[in-house]
C-alpha positions in Angstrom: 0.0 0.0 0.0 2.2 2.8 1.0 4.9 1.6 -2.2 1.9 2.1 -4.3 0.9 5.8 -2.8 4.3 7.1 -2.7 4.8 5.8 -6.7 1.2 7.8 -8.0 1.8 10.6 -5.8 5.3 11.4 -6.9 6.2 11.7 -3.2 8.3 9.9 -0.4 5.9 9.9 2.6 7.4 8.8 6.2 5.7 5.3 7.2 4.9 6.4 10.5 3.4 9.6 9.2 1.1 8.1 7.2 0.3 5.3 9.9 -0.6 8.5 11.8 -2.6 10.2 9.2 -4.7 7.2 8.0 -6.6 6.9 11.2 -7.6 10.4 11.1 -8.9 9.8 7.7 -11.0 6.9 8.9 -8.7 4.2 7.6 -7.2 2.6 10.6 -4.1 0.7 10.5 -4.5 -2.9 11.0 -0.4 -3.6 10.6 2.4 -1.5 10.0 6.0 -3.5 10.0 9.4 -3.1 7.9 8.2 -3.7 4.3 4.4 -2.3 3.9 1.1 -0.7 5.8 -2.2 -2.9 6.1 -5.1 -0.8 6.8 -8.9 -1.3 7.2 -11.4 0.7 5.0 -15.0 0.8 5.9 -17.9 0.6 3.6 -19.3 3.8 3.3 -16.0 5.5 2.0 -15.8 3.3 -1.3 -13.8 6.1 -2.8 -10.9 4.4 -0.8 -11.2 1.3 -2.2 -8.0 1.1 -5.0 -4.6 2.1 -4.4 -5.0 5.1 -6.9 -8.1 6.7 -5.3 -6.6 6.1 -1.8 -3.5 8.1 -3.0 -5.5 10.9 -4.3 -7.0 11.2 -0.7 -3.6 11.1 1.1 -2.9 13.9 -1.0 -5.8 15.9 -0.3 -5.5 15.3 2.8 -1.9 16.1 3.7 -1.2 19.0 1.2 -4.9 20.1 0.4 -6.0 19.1 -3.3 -8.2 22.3 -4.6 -9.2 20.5 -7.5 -12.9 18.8 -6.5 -13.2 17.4 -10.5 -9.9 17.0 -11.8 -10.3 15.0 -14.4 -11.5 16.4 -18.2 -13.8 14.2 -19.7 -13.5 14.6 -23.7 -15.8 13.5 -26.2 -14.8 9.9 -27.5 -17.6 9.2 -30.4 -18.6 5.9 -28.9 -22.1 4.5 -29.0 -24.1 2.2 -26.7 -27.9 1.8 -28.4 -30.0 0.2 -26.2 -32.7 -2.3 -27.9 -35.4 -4.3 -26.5 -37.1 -4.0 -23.3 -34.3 -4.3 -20.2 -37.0 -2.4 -17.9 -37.2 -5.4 -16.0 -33.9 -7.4 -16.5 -31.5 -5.0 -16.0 -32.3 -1.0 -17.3 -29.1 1.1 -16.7 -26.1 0.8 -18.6 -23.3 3.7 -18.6 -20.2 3.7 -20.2 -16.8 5.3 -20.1 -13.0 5.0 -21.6 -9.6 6.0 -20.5 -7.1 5.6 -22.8 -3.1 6.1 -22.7 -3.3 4.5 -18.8 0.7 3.4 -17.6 0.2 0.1 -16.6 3.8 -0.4 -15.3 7.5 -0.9 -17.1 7.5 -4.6 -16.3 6.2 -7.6 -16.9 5.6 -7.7 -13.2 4.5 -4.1 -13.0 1.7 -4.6 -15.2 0.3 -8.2 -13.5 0.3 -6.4 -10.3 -1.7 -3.8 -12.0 -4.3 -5.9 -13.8 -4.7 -7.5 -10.1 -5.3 -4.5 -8.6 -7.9 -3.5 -11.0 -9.5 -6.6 -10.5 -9.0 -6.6 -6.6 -10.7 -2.3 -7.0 -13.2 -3.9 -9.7 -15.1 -6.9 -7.0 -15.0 -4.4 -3.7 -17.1 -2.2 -5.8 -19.4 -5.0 -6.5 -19.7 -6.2 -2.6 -19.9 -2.6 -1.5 -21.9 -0.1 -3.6 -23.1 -3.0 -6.2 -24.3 -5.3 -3.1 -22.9 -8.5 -5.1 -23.9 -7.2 -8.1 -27.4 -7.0 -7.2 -27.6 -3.1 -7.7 -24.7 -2.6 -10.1 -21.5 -4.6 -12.0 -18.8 -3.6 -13.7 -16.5 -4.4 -16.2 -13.5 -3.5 -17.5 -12.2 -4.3 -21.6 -9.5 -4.0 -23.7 -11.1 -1.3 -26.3 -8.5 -2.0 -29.1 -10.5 -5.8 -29.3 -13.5 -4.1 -30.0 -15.0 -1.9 -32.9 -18.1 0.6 -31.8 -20.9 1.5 -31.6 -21.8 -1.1 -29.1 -25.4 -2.8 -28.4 -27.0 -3.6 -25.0 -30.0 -6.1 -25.9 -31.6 -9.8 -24.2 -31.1 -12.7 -25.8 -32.4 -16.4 -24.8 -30.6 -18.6 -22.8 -29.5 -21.1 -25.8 -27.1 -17.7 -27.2 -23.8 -18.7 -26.8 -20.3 -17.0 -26.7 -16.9 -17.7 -25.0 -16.7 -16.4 -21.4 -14.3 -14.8 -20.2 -10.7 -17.2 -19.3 -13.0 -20.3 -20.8 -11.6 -22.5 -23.8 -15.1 -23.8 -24.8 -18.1 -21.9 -26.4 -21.1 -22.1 -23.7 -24.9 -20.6 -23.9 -26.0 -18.9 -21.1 -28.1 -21.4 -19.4 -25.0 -23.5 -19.7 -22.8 -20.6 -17.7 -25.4 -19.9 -15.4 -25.5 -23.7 -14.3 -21.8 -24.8 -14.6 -19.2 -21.7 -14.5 -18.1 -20.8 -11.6 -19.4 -17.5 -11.5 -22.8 -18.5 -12.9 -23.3 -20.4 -10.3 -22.1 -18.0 -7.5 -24.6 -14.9 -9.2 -27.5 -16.9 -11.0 -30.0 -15.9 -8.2 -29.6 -12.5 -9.8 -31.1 -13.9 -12.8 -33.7 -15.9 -11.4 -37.1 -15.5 -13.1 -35.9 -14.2 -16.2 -36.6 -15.0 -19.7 -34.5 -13.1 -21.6 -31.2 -11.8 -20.7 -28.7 -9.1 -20.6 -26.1 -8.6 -23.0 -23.1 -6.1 -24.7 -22.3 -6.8 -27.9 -19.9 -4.6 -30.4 -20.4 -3.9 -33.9 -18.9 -7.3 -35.1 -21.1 -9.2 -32.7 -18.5 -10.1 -30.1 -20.0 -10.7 -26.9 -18.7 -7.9 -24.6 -20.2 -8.9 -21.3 -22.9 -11.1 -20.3 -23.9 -8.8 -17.2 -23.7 -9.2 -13.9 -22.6 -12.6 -14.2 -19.5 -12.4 -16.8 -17.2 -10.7 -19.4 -16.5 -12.7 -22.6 -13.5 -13.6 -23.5 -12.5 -11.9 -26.4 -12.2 -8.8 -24.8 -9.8 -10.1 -21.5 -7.6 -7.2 -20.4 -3.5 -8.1 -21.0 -0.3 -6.7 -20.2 -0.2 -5.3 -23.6 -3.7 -3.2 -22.7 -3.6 0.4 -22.5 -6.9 1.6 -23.6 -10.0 0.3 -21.4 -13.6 0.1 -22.4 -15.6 0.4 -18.7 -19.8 -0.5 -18.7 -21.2 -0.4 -15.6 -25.4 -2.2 -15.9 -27.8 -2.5 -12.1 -30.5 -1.2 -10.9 -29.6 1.5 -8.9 -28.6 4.9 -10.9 -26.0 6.0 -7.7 -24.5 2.9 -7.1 -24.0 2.7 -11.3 -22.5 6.4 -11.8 -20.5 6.3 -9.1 -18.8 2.5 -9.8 -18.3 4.1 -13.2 -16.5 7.5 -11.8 -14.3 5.1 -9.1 -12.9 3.0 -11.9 -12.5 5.6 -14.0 -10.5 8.3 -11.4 -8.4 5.2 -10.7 -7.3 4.8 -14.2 -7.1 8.5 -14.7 -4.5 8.5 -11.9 -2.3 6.3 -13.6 -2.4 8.7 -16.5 -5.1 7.7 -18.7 -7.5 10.2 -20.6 -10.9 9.4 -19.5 -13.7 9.9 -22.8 -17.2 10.2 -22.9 -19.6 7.4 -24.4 -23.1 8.2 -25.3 -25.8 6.2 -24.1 -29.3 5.9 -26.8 -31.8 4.6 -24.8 -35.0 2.9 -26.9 -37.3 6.1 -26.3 -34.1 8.3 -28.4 -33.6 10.1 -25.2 -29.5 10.0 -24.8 -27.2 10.3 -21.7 -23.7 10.9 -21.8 -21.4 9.6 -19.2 -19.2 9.9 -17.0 -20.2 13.1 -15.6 -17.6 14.3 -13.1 -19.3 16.9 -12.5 -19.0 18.5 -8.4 -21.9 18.4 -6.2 -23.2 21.1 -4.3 -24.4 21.3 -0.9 -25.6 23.9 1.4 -24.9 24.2 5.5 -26.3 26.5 8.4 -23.3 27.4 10.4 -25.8 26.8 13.0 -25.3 22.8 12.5 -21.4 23.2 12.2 -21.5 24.8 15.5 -24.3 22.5 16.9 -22.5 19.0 16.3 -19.2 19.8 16.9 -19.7 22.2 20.2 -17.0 25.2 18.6 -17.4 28.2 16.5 -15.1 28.1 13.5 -13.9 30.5 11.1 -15.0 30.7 7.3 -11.1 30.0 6.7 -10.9 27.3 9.2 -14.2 25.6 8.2 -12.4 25.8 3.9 -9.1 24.3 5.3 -11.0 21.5 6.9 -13.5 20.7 4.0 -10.4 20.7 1.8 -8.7 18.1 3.2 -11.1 16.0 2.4 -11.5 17.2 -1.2 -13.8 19.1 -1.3 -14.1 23.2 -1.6 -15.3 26.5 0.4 -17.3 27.9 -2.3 -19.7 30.9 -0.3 -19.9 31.7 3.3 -23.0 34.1 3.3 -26.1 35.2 5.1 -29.8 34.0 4.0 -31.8 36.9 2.6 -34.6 34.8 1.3 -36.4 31.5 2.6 -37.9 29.7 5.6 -38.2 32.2 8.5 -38.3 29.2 10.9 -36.0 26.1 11.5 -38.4 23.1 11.1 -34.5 20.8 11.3 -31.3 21.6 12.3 -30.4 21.3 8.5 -32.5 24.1 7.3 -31.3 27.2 6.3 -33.0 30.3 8.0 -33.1 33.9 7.1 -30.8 36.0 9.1 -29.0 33.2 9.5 -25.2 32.1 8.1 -25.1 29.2 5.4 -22.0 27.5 3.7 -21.7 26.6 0.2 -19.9 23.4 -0.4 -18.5 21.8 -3.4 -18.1 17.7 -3.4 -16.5 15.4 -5.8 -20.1 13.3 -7.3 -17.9 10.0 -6.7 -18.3 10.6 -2.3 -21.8 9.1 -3.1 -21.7 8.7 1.2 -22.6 12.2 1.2 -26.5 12.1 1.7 -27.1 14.8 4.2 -25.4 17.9 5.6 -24.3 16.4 8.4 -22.1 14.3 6.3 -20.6 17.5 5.4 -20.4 18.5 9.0 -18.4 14.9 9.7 -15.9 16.0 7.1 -15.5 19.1 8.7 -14.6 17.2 11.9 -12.3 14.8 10.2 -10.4 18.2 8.6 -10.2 19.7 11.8 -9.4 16.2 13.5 -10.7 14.9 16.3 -8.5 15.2 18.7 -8.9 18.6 18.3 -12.7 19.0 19.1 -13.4 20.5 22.7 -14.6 18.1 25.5 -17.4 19.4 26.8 -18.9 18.0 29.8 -22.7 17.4 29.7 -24.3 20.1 32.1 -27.3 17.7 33.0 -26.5 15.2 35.4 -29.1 12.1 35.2 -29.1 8.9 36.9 -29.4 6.3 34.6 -31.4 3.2 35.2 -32.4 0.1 33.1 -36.1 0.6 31.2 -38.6 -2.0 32.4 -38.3 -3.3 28.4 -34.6 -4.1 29.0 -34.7 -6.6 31.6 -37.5 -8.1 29.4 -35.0 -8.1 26.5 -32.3 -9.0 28.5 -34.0 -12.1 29.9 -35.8 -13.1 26.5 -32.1 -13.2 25.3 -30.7 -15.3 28.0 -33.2 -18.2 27.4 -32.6 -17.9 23.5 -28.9 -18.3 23.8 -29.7 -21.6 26.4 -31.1 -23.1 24.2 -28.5 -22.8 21.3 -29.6 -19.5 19.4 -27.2 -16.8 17.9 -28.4 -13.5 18.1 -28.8 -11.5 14.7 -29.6 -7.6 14.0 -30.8 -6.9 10.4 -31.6 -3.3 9.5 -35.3 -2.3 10.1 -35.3 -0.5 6.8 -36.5 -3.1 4.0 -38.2 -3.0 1.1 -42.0 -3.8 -0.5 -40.5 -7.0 -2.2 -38.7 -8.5 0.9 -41.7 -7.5 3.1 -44.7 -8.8 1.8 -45.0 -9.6 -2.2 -41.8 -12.5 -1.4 -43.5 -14.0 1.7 -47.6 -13.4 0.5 -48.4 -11.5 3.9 -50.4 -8.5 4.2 -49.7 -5.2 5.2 -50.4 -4.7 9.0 -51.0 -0.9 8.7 -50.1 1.6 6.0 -46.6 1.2 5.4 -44.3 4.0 6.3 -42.6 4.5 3.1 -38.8 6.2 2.4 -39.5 9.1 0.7 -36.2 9.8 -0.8 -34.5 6.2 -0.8 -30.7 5.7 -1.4 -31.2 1.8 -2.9 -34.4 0.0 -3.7 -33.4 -2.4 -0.9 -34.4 0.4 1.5 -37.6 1.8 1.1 -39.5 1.0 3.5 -39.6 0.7 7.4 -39.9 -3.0 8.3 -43.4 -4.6 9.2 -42.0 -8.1 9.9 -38.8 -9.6 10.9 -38.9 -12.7 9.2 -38.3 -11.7 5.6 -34.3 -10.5 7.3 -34.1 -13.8 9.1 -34.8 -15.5 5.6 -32.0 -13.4 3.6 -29.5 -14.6 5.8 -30.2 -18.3 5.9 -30.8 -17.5 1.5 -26.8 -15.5 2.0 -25.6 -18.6 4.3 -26.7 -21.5 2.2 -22.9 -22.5 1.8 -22.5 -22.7 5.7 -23.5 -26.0 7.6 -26.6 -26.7 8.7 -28.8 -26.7 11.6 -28.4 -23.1 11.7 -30.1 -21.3 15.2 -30.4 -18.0 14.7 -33.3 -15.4 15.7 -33.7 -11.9 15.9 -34.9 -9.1 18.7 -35.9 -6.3 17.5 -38.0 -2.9 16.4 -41.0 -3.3 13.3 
C-alpha cells in the first residue's frame, strides 16, 4: 500500500506519518511492519477502495487538493444503443474509456496492476453493487472491439466464450456450470431473456452481472479500457463508473465520454464528473461539533477531504423558521460546499459537518462535559429483553440484527403477507433495498439463511428487534 501511494503521488511519505494520518482519515491501520502498511477501510467510504483513489485522498489530505473534479472528460464518439425491453432485466447501462493508462515498465509491474484492477473492480461490487445485485462492472481492452456497441436480451440457448473459458457455452450452460454462474445466477432468477453487450462485429462484450466474454480479457499489452457499468440503482451505477475511471485516470489515462441511446431516443452521456453542491447552516457546524469556526478554518477542513469552500454568506430569502437543524433560515449564516459526485456517502449535511470534523481532527474538538446530570437506570423493556435473550442463547440461538429498513419486495409480495398498517414508506430512498420501514422480521431472518446456504446446517439464529 504505501509503495503504491508514494509511486502515484510522486512523493516519499514517512511510514509512520502516514500510519498517523490514515486513522484520522477513517482508515485505521491494522499492521504496520518493515516492508508495507495494512489498513482497514469501511464501507461507506468506497472512494478508498483502490490504491490510486486512496493516494489521491492522502494527497488531499496532507497537502490540500483544490481541484474537487480533476479530471477532463473529452468527447470519444462511442455508442451504446440500447434495444429491446431491459426495464425489468436490468435498465441502466453507462459507459466510459480512458485511454493512454501506464500500466507499469515490467512484466511484473503490469500483472500487479491488472490485479489491482480486479481486486478495485469486485469491492465495488460487494460494497456499492451489493454483489452485483444493484450494479456490476467491467473493464475491456477497447483495441479488441469496434463501436458503436449494443445492450439487448437474448435467450438462454445464445452462446459465446466467457471470459478465461476454452469452450463456447450458452448462457443457461454458464449460469449452471461456471463458476461465477453459479455464484450470481440468483440474480437472474425468473428471467426469460437476458442481458447482454455486444460490439459492432457481434462479439460478446459482457454477459452482465454474471461475466465478461472472453474476447475482450484485459492483458499486459492493454492500455486503452472500455468500462460498462449495468444495475438497478442509478447512484451505485455512476458512481462505480467515476471510481474506476478516477483510478485509471490516476495512472495517466485520458478518460472519454460514451453516449448512451436509450429505446425512447432520449440519450445520456457519461461519465459526468461533474461536483456536487451542498448547502450548510453554520448553525449545524456549531451544533454538532460544540465550537465556533472560522470561514477560513471551516475551507481548510473541508479541503482536506477534497472538497471546496465555495460561499460563506447570510440567508436573505427563505424559511423564516427552523423546522430541522439542517434548514437554512433567514438571518442566518449558510455554507456553500462543493463535493467530488464519486463521495456518493454524502446524503445529508451532516455528512458534510463529519468532514468538517475529520479536517479539523478529532483530537482537536473540545470536550465538553454534559451540564445535565441524570441517573441512569435500566427501562422496564430491558430486563425483558435482557431475559428473553438469555433463554434464546440456552437453548443454542445466535443472536442477529438486520436493518429495520426493507423493502415492498422482501416484506410482503416475497413471503404473500399482508400489510399490517399503511406502510411507512422512504420518501427519498438511497437503494431500492431500503424503502420502506420494516413490518415483519422474518423476511431478514430468511436473507441470511438464503446469504448462508454454503455454511452447515442446523443453523439457530433469531432476531430481537423494532417493526
Amino acid at each position: 500500500m504505501m509503495r503504491r501511494i508514494q509511486e502515484i503521488n510522486g512523493a516519499i511519505h514517512n511510514k509512520n506519518d502516514l500510519s498517523d494520518l490514515l486513522p484520522k482519515m477513517g482508515c485505521p491501520v491494522e499492521l504496520n511492519d518493515d516492508d508495507d502498511i495494512e489498513i482497514e477501510v469501511f464501507p461507506d467510504r468506497p472512494d478508498l477502495l483502490s490504491h490510486e483513489t486512496m493516494a489521491k485522498a492522502v494527497r488531499s489530505f496532507q497537502d490540500g487538493d483544490t481541484e474537487v473534479s480533476p479530471v477532463e472528460v473529452s468527447d470519444s464518439g462511442v455508442r451504446i444503443t440500447v434495444e429491446g425491453d431491459l426495464e425489468g432485466v436490468r435498465p441502466i447501462i453507462m459507459g466510459a474509456i480512458v485511454r493512454g493508462v501506464n500500466t507499469g515498465n515490467s512484466a511484473s509491474e503490469r500483472d500487479s496492476f491488472i490485479q489491482s484492477l480486479m481486486d478495485h473492480q469486485e469491492k465495488l461490487h460487494m460494497t456499492l453493487g451489493r454483489k452485483r445485485s444493484l450494479a456490476s462492472i467491467g473493464v475491456h481492452d477497447l483495441s479488441k472491439l469496434k463501436h458503436p456497441f449494443r445492450y439487448e436480451t437474448v435467450s438462454s440457448d445464445f452462446s459465446f466464450q466467457p471470459l478465461a473459458s476454452e469452450d463456447v457455452m450458452s448462457v443457461s450452460e454458464i449460469l449452471d456450470s461456471h463458476p461465477k454462474g453459479i455464484e450470481y445466477s440468483k440474480l437472474m432468477d425468473g428471467l426469460d431473456a437476458y442481458p447482454i453487450i455486444l460490439d459492432s462485429n457481434n462479439e460478446v462484450i459482457s454477459l452482465p452481472p454474471i461475466i465478461n466474454g472472453n474476447h475482450t480479457t484485459v492483458s499486459e499489452d492493454t492500455n486503452d479500457f472500455f468500462i460498462d457499468v449495468t444495475g438497478f440503482d442509478e447512484i451505485a451505477c455512476e458512481t462505480c463508473l467515476l471510481l474506476v475511471s478516477l483510478s485509471l485516470s490516476e495512472l495517466g489515462g485520458v478518460v472519454e465520454s460514451v453516449e448512451v441511446q436509450d429505446k425512447d431516443g432520449s440519450v445520456k452521456v457519461t461519465p459526468n464528473f461533474g461536483a456536487k453542491t451542498y448547502r450548510v447552516p453554520n448553525r449545524l457546524i456549531e451544533k454538532i461539533l460544540g465550537m465556533e469556526l472560522s470561514d477560513s478554518e471551516i475551507g481548510g477542513a473541508i479541503q482536506r477531504m477534497g472538497g471546496i469552500l465555495l460561499e460563506s454568506r447570510t440567508i436573505t430569502h427563505g424559511s423564516e423558521r427552523a423546522e430541522r437543524w439542517s434548514d437554512c433560515v433567514v438571518g442566518e449564516r449558510e455554507h456553500v460546499f462543493s463535493m467530488p459526485r464519486w463521495r456518493s456517502d454524502i446524503m445529508h449535511p451532516v455528512d458534510i459537518v463529519e468532514d468538517i470534523a475529520i479536517g479539523i481532527g478529532y483530537e482537536n474538538l473540545p470536550d465538553i462535559l454534559s451540564s445535565v446530570h441524570i441517573d441512569a437506570s435500566p427501562l422496564k423493556s430491558s430486563n425483558l429483553h435482557r431475559r428473553i435473550r438469555m433463554s434464546m442463547r440456552s437453548v443454542g440461538l445466535q443472536e442477529i440484527q438486520s436493518l429495520t429498513l426493507s423493502n415492498e419486495g422482501d416484506q410482503f409480495k416475497k413471503t404473500r403477507w399482508p400489510i399490517i398498517s399503511e406502510a411507512t414508506v422512504i420518501s427519498n430512498p438511497i437503494t431500492v433495498d431500503h424503502t420502506v420501514l420494516r413490518q415483519y422480521i422474518f423476511p431478514s431472518l430468511m436473507n441470511l439463511l438464503a446469504s448462508n446456504r454454503h455454511h452447515e446446517l442446523p443453523q439457530r439464529v433469531y432476531e430481537l428487534g423494532e417493526v
